[in-house]
N, C-alpha and C positions, 0 to 999 in steps of 0.2 A: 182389147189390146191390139194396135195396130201393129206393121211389121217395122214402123222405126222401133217404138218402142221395146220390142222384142230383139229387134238385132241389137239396140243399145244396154240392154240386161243381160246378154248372152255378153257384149265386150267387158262391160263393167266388171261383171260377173269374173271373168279368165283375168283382167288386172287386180281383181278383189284376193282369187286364188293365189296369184303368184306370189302377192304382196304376204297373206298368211304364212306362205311357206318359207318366204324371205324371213319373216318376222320372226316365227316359233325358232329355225335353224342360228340365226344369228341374236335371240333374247330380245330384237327389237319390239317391245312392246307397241310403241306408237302403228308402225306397219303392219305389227299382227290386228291391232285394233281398226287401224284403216281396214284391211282385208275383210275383216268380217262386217263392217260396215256397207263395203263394196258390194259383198256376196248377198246380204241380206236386204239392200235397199230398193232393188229393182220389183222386191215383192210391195214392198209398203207404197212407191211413188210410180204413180202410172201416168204423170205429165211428161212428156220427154223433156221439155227446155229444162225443169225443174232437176230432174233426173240428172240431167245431164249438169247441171253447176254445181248440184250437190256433189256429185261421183267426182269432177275434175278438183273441188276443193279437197274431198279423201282422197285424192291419188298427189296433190301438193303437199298435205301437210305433213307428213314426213320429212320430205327436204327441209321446211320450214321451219319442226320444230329441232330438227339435225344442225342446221347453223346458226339457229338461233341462242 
């Protein structure tokens, strides 16, 4: 594991969290699901570029499926 990769698991990761917390306090399902998407990805995908379009599409889809 290099150290992008690790500083990008440790970000993903703290937007993964908040989103959880977001999620369970407000019933937003989609956000709790993103969150733990977030939290648990950085263990399964160790390519950063991958990592990284994966986690920014979980950190959109929320707004996404919110106005849609």
């Amino acid at each position: 594991m290099d150290p992008g990769s690790l500083f990008a698991g440790v970000l993903f990761g703290s937007v993964g969290m908040a989103y959880m917390v977001y999620g369970k306090k407000q019933q937003n399902y989609t956000a709790l699901l993103s969150g733990l998407g977030l939290c648990g990805l950085p263990y399964l995908i160790s390519n950063l570029l991958f990592l990284s379009i994966i986690s920014i599409a979980l950190i959109v889809l929320p707004f996404i499926i919110k106005s849609g």
